[in-house]
MOPAC internal coordinates of N, CA, C and O (Angstrom, degrees):
PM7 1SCF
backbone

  N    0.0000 0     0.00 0     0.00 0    0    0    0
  C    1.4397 1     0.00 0     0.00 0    1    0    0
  C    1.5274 1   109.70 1     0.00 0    2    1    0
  O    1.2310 1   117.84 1   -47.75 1    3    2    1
  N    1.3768 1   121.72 1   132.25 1    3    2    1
  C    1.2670 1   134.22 1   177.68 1    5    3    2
  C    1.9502 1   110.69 1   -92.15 1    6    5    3
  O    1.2310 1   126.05 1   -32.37 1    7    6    5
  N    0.9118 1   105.97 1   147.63 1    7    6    5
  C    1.4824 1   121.49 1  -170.34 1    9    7    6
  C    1.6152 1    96.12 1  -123.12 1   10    9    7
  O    1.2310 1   124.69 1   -55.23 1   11   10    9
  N    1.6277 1   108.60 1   124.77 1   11   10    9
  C    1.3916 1   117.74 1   175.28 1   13   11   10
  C    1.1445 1   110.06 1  -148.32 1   14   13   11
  O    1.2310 1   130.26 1   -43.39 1   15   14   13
  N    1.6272 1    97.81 1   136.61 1   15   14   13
  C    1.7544 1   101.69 1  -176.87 1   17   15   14
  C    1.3482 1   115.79 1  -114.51 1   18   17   15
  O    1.2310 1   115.78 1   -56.89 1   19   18   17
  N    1.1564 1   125.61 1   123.11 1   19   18   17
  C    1.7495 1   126.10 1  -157.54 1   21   19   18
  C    1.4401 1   100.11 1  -110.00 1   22   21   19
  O    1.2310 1   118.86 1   -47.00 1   23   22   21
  N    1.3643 1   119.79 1   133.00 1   23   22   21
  C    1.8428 1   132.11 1  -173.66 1   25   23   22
  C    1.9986 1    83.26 1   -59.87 1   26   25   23
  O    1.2310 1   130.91 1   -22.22 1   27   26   25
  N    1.4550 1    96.56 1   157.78 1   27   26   25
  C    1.5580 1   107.92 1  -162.28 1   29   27   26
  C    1.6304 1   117.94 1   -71.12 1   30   29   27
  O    1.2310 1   123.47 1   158.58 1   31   30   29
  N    1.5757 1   110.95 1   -21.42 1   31   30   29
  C    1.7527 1   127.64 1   167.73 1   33   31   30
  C    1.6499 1    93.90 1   -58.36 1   34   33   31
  O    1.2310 1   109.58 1   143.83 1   35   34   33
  N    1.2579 1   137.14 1   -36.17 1   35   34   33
  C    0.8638 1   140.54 1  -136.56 1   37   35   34
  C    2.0856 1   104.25 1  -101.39 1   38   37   35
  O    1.2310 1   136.61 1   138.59 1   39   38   37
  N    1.5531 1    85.44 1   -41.41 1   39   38   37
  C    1.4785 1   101.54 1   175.93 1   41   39   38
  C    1.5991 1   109.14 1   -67.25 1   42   41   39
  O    1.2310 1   134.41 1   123.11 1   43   42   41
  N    1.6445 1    89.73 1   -56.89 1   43   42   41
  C    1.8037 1    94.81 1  -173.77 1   45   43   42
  C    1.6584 1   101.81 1   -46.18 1   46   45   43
  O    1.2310 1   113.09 1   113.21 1   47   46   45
  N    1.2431 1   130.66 1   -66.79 1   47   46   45
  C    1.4470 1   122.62 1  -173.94 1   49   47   46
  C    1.5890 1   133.02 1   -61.47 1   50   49   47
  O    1.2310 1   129.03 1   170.66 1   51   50   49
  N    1.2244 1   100.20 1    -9.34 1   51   50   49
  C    1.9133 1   112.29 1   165.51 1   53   51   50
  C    1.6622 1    96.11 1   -97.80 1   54   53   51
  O    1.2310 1   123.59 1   157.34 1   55   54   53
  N    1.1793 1   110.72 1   -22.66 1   55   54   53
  C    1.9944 1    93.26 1  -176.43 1   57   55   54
  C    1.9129 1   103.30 1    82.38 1   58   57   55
  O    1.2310 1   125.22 1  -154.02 1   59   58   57
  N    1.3463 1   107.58 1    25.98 1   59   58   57
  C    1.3616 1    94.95 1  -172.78 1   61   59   58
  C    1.3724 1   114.98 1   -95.84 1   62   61   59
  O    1.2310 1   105.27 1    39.02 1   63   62   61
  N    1.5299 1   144.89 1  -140.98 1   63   62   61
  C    1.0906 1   162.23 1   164.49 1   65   63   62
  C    1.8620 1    95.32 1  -113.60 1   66   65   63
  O    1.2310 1   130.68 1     3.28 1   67   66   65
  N    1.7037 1    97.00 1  -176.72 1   67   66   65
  C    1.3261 1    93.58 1   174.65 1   69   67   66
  C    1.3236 1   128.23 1   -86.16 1   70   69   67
  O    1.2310 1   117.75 1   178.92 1   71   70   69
  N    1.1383 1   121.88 1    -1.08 1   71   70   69
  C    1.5658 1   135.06 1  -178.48 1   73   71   70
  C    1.5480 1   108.92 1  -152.15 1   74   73   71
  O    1.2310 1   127.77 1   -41.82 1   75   74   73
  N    1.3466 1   102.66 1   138.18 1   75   74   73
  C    1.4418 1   120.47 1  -162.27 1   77   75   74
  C    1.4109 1   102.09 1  -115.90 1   78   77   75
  O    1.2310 1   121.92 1   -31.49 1   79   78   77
  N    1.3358 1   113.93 1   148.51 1   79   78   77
  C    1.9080 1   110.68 1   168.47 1   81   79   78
  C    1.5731 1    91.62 1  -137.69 1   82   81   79
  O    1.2310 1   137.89 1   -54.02 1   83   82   81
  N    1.5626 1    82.94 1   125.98 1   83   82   81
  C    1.3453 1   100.51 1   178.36 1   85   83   82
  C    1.7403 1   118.48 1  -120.90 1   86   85   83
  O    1.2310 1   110.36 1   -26.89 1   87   86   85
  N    1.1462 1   135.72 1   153.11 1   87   86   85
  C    1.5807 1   145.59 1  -171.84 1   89   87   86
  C    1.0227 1    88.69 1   -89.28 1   90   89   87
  O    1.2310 1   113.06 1   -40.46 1   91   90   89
  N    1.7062 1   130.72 1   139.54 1   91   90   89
  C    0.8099 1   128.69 1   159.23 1   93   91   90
  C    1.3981 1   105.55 1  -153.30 1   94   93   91
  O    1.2310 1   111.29 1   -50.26 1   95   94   93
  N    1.0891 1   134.00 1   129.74 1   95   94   93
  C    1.3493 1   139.98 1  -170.76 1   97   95   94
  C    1.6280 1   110.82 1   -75.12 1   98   97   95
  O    1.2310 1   120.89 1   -24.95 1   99   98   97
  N    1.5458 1   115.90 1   155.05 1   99   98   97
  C    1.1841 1   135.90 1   160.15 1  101   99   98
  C    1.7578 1   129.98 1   -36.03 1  102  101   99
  O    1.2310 1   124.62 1   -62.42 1  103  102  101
  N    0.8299 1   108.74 1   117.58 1  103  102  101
  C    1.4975 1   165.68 1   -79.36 1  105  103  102
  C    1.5052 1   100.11 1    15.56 1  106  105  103
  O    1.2310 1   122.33 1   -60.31 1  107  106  105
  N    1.5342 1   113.15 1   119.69 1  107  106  105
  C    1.2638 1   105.78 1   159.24 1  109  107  106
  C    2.0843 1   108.93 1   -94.45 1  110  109  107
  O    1.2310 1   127.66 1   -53.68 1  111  110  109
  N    0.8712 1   102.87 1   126.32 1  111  110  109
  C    1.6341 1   129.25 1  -164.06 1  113  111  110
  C    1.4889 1   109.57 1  -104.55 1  114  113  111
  O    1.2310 1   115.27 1    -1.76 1  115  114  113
  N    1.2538 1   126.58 1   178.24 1  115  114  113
  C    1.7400 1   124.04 1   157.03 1  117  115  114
  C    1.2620 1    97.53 1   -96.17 1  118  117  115
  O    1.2310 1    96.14 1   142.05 1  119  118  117
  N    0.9864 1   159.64 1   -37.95 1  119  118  117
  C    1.5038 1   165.23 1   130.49 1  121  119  118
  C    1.6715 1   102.52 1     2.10 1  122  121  119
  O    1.2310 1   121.68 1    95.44 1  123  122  121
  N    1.3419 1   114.40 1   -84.56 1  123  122  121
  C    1.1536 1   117.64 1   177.15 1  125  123  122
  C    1.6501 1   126.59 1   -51.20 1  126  125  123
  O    1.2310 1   116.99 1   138.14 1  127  126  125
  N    1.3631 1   123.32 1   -41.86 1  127  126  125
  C    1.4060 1   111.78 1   166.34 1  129  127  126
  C    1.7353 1   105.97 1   -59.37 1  130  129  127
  O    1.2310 1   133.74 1   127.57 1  131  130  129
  N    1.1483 1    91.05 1   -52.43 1  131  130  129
  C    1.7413 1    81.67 1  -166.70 1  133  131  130
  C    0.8352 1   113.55 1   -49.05 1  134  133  131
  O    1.2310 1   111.89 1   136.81 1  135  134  133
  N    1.8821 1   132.89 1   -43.19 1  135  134  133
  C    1.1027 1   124.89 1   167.41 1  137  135  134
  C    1.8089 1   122.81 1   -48.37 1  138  137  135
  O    1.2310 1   117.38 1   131.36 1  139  138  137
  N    1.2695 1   122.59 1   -48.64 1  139  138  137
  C    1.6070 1   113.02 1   178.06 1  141  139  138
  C    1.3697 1   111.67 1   -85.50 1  142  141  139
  O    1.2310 1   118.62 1  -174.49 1  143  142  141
  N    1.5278 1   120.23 1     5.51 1  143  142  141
  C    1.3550 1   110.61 1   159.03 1  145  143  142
  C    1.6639 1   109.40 1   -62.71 1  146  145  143
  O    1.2310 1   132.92 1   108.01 1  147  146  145
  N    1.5079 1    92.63 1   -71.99 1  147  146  145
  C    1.5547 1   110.78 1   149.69 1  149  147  146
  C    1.4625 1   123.51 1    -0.33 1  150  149  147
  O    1.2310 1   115.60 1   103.09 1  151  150  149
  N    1.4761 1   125.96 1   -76.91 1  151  150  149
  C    1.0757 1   145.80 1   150.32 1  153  151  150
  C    1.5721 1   121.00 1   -25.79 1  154  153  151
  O    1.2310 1   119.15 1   123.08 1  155  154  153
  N    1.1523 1   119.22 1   -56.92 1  155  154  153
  C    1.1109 1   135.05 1  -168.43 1  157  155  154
  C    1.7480 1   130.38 1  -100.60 1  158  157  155
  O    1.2310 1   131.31 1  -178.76 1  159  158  157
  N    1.1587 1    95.77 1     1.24 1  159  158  157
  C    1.3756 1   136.00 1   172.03 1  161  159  158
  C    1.5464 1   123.82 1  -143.04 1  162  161  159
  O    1.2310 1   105.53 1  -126.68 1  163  162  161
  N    1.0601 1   144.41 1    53.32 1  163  162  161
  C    1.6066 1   148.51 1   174.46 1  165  163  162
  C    1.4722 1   113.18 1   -12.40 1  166  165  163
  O    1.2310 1   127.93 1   119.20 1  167  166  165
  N    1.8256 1   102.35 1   -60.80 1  167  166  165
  C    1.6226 1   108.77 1  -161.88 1  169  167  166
  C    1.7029 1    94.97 1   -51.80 1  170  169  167
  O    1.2310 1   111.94 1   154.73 1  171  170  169
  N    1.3982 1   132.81 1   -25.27 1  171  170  169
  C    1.5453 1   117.32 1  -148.68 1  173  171  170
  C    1.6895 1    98.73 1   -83.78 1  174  173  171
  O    1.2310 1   132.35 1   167.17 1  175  174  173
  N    1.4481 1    93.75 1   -12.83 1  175  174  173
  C    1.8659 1    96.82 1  -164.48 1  177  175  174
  C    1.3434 1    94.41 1   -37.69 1  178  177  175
  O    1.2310 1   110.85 1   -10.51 1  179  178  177
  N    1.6705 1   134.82 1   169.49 1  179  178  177
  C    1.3153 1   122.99 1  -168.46 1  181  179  178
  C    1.3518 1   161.60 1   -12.93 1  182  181  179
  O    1.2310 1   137.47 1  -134.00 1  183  182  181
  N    2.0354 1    83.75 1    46.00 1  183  182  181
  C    1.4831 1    98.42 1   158.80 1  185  183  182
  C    1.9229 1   118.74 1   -96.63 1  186  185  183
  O    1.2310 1   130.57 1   162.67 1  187  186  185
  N    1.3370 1    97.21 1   -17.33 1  187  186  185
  C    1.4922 1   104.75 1   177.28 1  189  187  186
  C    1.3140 1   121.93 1   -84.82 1  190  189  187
  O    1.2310 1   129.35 1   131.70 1  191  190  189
  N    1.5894 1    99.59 1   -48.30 1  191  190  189
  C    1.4246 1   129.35 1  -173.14 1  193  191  190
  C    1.5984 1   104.96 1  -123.26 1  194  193  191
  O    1.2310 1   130.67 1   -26.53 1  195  194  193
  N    1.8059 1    97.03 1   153.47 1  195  194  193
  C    1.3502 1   105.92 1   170.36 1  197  195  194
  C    1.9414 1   119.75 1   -72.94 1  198  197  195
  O    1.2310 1   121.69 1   -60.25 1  199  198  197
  N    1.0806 1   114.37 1   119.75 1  199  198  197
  C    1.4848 1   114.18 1   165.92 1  201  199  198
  C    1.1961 1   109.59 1    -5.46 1  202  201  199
  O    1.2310 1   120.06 1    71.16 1  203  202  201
  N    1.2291 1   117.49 1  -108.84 1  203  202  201
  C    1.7010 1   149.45 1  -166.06 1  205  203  202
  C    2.0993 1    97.30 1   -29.05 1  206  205  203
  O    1.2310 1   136.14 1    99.70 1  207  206  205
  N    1.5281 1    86.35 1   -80.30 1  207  206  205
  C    1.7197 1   100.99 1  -168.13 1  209  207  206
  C    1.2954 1    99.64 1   -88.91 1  210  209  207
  O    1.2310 1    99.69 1  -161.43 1  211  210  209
  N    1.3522 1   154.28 1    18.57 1  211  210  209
  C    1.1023 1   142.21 1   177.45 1  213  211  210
  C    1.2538 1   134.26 1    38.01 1  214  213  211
  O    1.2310 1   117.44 1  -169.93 1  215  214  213
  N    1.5170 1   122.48 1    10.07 1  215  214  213
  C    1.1489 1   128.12 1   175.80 1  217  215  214
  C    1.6311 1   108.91 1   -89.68 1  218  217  215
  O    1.2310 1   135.72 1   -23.94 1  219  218  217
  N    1.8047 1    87.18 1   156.06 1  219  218  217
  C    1.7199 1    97.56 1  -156.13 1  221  219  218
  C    1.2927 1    92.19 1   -60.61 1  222  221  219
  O    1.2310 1   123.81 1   -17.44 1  223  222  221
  N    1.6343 1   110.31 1   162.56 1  223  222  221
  C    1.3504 1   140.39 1   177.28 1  225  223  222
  C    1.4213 1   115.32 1   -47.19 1  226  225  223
  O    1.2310 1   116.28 1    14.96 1  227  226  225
  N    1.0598 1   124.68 1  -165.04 1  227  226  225
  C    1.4086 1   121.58 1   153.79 1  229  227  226
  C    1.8698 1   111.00 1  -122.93 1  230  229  227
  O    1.2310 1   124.16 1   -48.41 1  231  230  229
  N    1.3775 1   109.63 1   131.59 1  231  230  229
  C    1.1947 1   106.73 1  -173.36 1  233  231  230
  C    1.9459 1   103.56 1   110.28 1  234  233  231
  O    1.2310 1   112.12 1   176.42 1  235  234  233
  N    1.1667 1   132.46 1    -3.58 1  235  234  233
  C    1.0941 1   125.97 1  -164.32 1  237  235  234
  C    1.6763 1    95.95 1  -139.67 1  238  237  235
  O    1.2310 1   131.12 1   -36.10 1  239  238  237
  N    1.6835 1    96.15 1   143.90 1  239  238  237
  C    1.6640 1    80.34 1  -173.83 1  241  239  238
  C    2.0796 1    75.41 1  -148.32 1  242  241  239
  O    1.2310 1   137.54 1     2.96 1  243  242  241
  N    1.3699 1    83.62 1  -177.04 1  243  242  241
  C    1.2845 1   106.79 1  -163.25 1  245  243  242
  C    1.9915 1   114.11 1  -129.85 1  246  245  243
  O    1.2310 1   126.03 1   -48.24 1  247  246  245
  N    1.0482 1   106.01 1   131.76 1  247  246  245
  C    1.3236 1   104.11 1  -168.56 1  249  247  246
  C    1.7002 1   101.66 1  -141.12 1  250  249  247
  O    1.2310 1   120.69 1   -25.20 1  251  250  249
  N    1.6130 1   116.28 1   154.80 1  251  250  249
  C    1.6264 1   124.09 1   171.86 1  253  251  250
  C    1.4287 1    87.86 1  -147.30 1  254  253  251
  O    1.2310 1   122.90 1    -9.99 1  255  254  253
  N    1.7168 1   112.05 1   170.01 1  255  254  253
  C    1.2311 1   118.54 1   153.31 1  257  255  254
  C    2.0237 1   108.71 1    62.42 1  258  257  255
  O    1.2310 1   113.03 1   155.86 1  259  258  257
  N    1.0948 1   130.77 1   -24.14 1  259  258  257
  C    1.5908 1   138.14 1  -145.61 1  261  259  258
  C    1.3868 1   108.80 1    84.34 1  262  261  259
  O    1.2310 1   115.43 1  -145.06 1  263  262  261
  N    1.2441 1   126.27 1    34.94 1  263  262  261
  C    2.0399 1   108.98 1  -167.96 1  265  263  262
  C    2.0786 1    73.84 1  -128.54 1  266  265  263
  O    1.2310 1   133.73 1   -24.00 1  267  266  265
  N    1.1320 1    91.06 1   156.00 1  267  266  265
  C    1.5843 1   108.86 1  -175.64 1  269  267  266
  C    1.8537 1    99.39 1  -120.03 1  270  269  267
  O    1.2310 1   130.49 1   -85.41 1  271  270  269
  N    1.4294 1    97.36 1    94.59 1  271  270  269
  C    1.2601 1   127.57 1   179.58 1  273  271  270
  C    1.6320 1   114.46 1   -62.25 1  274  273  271
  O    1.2310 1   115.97 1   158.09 1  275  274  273
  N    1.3558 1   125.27 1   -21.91 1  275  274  273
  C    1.3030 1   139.17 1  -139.83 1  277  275  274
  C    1.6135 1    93.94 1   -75.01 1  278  277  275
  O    1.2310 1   105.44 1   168.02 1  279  278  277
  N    0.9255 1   144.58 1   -11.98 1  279  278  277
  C    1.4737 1   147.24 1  -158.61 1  281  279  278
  C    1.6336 1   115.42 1  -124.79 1  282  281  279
  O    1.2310 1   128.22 1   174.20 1  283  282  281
  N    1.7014 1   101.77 1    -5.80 1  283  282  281
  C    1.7046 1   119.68 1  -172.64 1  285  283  282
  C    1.9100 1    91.95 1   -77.71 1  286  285  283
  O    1.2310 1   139.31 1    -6.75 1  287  286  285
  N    1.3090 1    80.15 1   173.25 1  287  286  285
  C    1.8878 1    80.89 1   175.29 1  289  287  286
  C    1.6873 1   104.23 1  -112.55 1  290  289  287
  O    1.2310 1   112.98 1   -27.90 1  291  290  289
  N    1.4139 1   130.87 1   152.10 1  291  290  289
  C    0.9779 1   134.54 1  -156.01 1  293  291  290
  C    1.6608 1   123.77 1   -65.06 1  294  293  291
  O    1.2310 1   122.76 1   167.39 1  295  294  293
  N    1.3048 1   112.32 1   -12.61 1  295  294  293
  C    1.3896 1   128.00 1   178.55 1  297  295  294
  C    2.0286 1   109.40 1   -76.81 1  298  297  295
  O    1.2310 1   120.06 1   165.93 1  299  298  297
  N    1.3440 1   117.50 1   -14.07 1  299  298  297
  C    1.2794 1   136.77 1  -133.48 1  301  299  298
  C    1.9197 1    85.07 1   -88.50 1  302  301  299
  O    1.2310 1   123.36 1   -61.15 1  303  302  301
  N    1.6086 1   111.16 1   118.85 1  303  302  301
  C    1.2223 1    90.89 1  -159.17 1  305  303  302
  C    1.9680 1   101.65 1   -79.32 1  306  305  303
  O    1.2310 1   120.72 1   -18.78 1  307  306  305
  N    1.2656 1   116.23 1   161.22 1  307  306  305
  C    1.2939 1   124.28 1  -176.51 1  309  307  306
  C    1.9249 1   106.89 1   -63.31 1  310  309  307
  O    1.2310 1   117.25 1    12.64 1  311  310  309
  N    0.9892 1   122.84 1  -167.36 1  311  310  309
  C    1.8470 1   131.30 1  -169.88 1  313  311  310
  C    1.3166 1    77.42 1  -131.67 1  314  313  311
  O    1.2310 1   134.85 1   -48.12 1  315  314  313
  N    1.8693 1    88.88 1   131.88 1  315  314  313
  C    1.4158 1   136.85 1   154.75 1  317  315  314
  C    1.3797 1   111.72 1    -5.89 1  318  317  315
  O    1.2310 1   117.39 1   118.55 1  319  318  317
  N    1.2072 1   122.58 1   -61.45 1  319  318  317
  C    1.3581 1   151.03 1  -155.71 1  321  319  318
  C    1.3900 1   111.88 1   -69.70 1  322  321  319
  O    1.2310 1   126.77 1   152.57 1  323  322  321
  N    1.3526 1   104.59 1   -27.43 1  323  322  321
  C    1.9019 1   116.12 1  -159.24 1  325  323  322
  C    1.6002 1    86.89 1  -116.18 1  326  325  323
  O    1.2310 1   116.48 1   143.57 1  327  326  325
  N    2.0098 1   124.30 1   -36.43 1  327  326  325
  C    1.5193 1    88.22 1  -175.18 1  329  327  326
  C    2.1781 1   118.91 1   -90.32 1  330  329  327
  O    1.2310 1   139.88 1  -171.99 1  331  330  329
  N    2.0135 1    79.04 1     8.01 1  331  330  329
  C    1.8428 1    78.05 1  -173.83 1  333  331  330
  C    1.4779 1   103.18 1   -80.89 1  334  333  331
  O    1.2310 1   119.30 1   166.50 1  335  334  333
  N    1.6166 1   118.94 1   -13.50 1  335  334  333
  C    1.6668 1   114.10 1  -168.79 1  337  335  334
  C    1.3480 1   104.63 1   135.57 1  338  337  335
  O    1.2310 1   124.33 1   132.40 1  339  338  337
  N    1.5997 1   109.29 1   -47.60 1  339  338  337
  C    1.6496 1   111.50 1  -150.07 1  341  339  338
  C    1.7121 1   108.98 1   -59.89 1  342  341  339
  O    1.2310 1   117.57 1   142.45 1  343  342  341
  N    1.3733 1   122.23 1   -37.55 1  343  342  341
  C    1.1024 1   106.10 1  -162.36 1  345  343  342
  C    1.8931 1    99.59 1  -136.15 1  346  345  343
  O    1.2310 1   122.03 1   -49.30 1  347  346  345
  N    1.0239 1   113.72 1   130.70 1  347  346  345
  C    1.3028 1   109.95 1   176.15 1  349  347  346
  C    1.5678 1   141.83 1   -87.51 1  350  349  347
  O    1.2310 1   123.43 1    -9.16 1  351  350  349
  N    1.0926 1   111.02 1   170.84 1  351  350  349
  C    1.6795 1   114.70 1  -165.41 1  353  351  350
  C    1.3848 1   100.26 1  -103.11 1  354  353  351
  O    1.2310 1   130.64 1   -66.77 1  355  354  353
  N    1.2303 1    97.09 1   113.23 1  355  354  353
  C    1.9194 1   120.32 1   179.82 1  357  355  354
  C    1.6600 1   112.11 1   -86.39 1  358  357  355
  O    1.2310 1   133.66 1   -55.95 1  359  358  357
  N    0.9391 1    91.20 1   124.05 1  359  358  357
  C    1.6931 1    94.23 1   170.77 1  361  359  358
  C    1.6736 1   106.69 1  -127.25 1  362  361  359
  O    1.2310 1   125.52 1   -66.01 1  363  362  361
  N    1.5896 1   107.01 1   113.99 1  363  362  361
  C    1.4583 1   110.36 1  -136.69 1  365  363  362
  C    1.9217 1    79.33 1  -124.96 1  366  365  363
  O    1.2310 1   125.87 1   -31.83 1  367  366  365
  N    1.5403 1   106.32 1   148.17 1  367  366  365
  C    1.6555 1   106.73 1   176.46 1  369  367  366
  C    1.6906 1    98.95 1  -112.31 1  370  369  367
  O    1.2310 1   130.50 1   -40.85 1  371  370  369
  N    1.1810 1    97.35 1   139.15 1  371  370  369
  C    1.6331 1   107.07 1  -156.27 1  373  371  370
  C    1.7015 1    93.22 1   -82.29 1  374  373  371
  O    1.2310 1   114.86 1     6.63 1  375  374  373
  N    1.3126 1   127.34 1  -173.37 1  375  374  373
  C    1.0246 1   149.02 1   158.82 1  377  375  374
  C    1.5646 1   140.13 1  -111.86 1  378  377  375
  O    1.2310 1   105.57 1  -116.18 1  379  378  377
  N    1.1517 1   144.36 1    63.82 1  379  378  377
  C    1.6653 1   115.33 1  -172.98 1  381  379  378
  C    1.7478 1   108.39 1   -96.98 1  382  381  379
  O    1.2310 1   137.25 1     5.51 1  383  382  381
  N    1.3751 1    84.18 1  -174.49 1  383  382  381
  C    1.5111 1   105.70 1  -174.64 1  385  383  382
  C    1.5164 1   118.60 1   118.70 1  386  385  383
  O    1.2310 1   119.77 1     1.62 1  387  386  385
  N    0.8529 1   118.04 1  -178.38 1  387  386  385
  C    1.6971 1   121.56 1  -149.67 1  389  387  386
  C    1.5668 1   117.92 1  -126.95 1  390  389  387
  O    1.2310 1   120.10 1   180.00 1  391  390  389

């Protein structure tokens, strides 16, 4: 079981809590959660990712372990840590401006 924590715009529109556990089969990937987040939630379909090419949004990044995943490519398998339970997969909405 995968553990995911979605920024709170993100919660309010899936109806979730703050952390999600999701099934996700072997290879578990960033690709693959996102996809059965995806799956398992409709409204988020291109709130993370773009429709068409599926690459992440802009403004949204991705983190496990403390390492900032957001720049990995989607096949990239996730850390030990996030597919045994212990630590979860953040999907965090960035900030800019000055």
């Amino acid at each position: 079981m995968i553990r995911v924590v979605l920024p709170y715009h993100l919660r309010t529109m899936a109806r979730v809590g703050e952390e999600l556990v999701l099934e996700v089969a072997a290879p578990v990937t960033i690709g693959a959660v996102l996809d059965r987040l995806e799956s398992d939630h409709p409204v988020l379909r291109g709130m993370i990712r773009e429709h068409g090419t599926l690459r992440r949004r802009p403004f949204v990044r991705y983190f496990a372990c403390r390492e900032d995943l957001s720049h990995e490519p989607p096949e990239t398998p996730l850390p030990g840590a996030v597919i045994e339970g212990a630590e979860p997969f953040l999907i965090v909405g960035a900030m800019a401006g000055g």
